[in-house]
C-alpha positions in Angstrom: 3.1 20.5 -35.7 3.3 20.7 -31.8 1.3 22.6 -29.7 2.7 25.9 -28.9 2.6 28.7 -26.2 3.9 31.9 -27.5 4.7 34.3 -24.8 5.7 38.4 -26.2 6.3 39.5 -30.0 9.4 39.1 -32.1 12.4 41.4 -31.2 15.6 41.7 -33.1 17.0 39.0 -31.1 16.5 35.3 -31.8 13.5 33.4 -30.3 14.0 31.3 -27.2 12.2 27.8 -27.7 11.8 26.0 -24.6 11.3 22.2 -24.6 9.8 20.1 -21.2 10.7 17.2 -19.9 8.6 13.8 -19.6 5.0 14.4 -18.1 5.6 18.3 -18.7 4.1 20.6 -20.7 4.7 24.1 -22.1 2.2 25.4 -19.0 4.7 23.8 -16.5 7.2 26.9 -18.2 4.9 29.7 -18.1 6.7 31.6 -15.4 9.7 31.1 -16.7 8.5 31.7 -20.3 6.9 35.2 -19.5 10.1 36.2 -17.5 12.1 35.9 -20.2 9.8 37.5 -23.2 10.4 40.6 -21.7 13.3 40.6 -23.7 13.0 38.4 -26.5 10.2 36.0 -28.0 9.8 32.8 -25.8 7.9 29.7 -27.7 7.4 26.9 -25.3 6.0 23.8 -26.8 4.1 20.5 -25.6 6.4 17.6 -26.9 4.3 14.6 -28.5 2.5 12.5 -26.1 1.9 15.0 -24.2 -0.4 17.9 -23.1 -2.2 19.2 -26.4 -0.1 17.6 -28.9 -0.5 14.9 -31.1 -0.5 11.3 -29.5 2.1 8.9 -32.2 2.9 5.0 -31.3 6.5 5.9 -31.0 8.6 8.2 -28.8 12.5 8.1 -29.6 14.9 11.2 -29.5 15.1 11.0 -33.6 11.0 11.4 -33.2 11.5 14.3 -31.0 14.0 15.8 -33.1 12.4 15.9 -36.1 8.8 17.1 -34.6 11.0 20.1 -33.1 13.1 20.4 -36.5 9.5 21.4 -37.8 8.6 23.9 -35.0 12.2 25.8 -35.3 11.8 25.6 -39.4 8.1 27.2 -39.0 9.7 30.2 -36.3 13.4 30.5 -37.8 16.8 29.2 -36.0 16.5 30.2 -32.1 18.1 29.1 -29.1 16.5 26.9 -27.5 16.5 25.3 -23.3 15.8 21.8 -23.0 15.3 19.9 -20.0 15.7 16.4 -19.1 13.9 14.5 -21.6 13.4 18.2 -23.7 17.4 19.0 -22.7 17.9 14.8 -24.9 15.9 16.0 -27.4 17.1 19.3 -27.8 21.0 18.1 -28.0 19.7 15.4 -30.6 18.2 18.4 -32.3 21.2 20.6 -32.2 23.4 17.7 -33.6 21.4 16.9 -36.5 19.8 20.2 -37.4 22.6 22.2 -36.4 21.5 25.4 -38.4 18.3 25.9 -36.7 19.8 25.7 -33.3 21.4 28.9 -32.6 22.5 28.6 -28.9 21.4 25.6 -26.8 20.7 25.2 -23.3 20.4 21.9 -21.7 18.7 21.8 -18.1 20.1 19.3 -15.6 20.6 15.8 -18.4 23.5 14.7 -20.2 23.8 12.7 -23.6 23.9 9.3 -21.3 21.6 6.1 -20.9 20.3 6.2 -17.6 19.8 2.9 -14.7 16.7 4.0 -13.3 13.5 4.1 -15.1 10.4 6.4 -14.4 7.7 3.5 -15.1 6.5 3.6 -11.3 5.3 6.9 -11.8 3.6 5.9 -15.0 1.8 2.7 -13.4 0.7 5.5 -10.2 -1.2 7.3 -12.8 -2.9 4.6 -14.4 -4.2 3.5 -11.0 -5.9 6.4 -10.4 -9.8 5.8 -11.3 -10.5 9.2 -13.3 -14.2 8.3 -13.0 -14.4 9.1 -9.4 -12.0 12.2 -9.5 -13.8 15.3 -9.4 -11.4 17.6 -8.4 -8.1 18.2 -8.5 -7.6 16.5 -4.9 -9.3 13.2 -5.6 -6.2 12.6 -8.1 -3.8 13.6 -5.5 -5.0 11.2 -3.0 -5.1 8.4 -5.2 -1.5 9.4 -6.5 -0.7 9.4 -2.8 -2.1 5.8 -2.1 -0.5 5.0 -5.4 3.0 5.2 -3.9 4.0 9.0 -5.1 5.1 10.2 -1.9 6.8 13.8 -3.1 3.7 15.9 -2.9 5.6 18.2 -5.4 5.3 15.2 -8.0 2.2 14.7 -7.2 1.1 18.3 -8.0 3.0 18.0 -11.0 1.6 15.1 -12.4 -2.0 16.5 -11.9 -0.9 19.3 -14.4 -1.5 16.8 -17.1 -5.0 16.1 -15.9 -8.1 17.6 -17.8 -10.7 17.0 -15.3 -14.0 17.8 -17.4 -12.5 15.3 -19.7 -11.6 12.7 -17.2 -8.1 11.5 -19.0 -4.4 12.0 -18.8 -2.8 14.3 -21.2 -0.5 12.2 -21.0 -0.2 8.8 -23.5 0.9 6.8 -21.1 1.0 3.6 -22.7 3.2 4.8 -25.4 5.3 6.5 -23.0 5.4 3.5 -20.7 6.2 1.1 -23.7 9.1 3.5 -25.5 10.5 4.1 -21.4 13.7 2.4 -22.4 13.8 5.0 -25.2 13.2 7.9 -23.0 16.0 7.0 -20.4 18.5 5.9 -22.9 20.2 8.0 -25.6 20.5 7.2 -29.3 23.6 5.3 -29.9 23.8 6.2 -33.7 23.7 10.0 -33.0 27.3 11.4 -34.6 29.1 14.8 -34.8 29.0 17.9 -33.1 27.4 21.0 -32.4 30.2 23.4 -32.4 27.9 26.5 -31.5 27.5 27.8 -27.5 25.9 25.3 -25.1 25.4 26.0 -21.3 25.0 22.9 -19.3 22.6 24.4 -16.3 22.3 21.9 -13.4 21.4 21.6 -10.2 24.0 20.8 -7.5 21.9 19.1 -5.6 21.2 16.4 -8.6 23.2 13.6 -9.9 21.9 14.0 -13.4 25.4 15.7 -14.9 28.3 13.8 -13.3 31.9 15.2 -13.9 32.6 11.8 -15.9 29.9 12.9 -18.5 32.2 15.9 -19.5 34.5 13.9 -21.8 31.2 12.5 -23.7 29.5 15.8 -23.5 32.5 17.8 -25.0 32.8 14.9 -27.2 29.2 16.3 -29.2 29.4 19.9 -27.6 33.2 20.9 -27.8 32.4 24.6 -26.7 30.1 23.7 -23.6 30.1 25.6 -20.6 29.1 24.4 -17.2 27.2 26.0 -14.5 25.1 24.4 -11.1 22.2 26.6 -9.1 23.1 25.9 -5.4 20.3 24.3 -3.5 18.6 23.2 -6.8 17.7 19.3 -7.4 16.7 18.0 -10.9 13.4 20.6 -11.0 16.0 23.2 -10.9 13.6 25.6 -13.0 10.6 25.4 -10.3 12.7 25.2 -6.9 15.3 28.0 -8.1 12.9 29.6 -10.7 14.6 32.9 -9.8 17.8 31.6 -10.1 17.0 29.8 -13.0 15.7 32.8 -15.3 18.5 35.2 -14.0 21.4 32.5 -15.0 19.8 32.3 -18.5 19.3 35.3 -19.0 22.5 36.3 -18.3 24.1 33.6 -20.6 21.9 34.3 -23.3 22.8 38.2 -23.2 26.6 37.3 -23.1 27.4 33.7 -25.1 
């Protein structure tokens, strides 16, 4: 079972189970997550391979579906919000588990194989020398020397550091050897989720292009499609407010 941050008590409306992305964790959602509980349940989990969840020697979407086919049989159907890598493996989730899923929100990914790869970030991280970081800031600085030049990613990938232990919560070498994986989308996934599925994006990010509508209807015939103005990819942390009051507002109407 995966790790699991529960945030307020069960209402009469379905649970919200929120899903992060690669090098996330369910802490990364905790202001979003408590916003939201103050209307219904919010369950945020820490995906395999990452923060205090199990480490496993494989990472596909039909792994990720199935670890969060056991989390939404353990708390009943919900809706769930995925993003990017969580957004893949919520969709896979939806399409093969379709009565656990009762509303789906992916954040800022469509069900498409990717060009770039995120293994320069992974090979930063391993350069860092954990026995000489004793703080927070010696990991940024050798992040920083390390070639991770957004100070926000930087920040971000610290998250996943436990400092007394001196590691990564992170398994990076299963993450860096399933990467192909991660980026891609399975190619035997079939059928459709027929229930109601917001596609949130940013409109700053080119992660939801208009010529991955026909695919996306394709799986999600009733999708709907909304953008945050100003927002990049890490539309939930640079529009947070945003963020929260455009699910919030789709979950209270769809």
């Amino acid at each position: 079972m995966l790790n699991m941050i529960t945030h307020g008590e069960p209402t009469d409306r379905p649970p919200l189970l929120i899903v992060h992305g690669l090098y996330g964790s369910a802490r990364n959602w905790g202001v979003v997550s408590k916003k939201l509980s103050d209307e219904r349940q919010v369950i945020a989990v820490d995906m395999r391979n990452h923060g205090m969840s199990d480490w496993h020697d494989s990472h596909t979407y039909a792994d990720l579906a199935g670890d969060l086919a056991t989390v939404l049989h353990e708390i009943g159907p919900a809706d769930v919000l995925g993003h990017s890598m969580g957004g893949k493996a919520a969709m896979v989730t939806a399409l093969h588990h379709a009565e656990l899923v009762n509303r789906l929100i992916v954040a800022d990914i469509a069900p498409v194989a990717y060009g770039h790869t995120q293994l320069p970030f992974i090979h930063a991280m391993k350069k860092v020398d954990l026995n000489i970081v004793d703080k927070r800031s010696d990991a940024l600085e050798q992040l920083a020397d390390a070639g991770v030049e957004d100070p926000t990613l930087r920040s971000f990938f610290t998250q996943s550091l436990d400092l007394k232990a001196r590691k990564w919560r992170l398994n990076l070498d299963v993450l860096e050897a399933e990467m192909s994986k991660i980026m891609g989308f399975p190619e035997d996934v079939t059928g459709t989720y027929k229930g109601a599925t917001l596609f949130l994006s940013g409109a700053d990010s080119d992660y939801v292009l208009p010529e991955h509508r026909p695919r996306i209807r394709a799986f999600f015939p009733h999708a709907k499609f909304v953008k945050i103005s100003g927002a990049g990819h890490w539309l939930h942390a640079e529009k947070s407010t945003e963020f929260i009051a455009t699910v919030r507002a789709w979950l209270a109407r769809a």
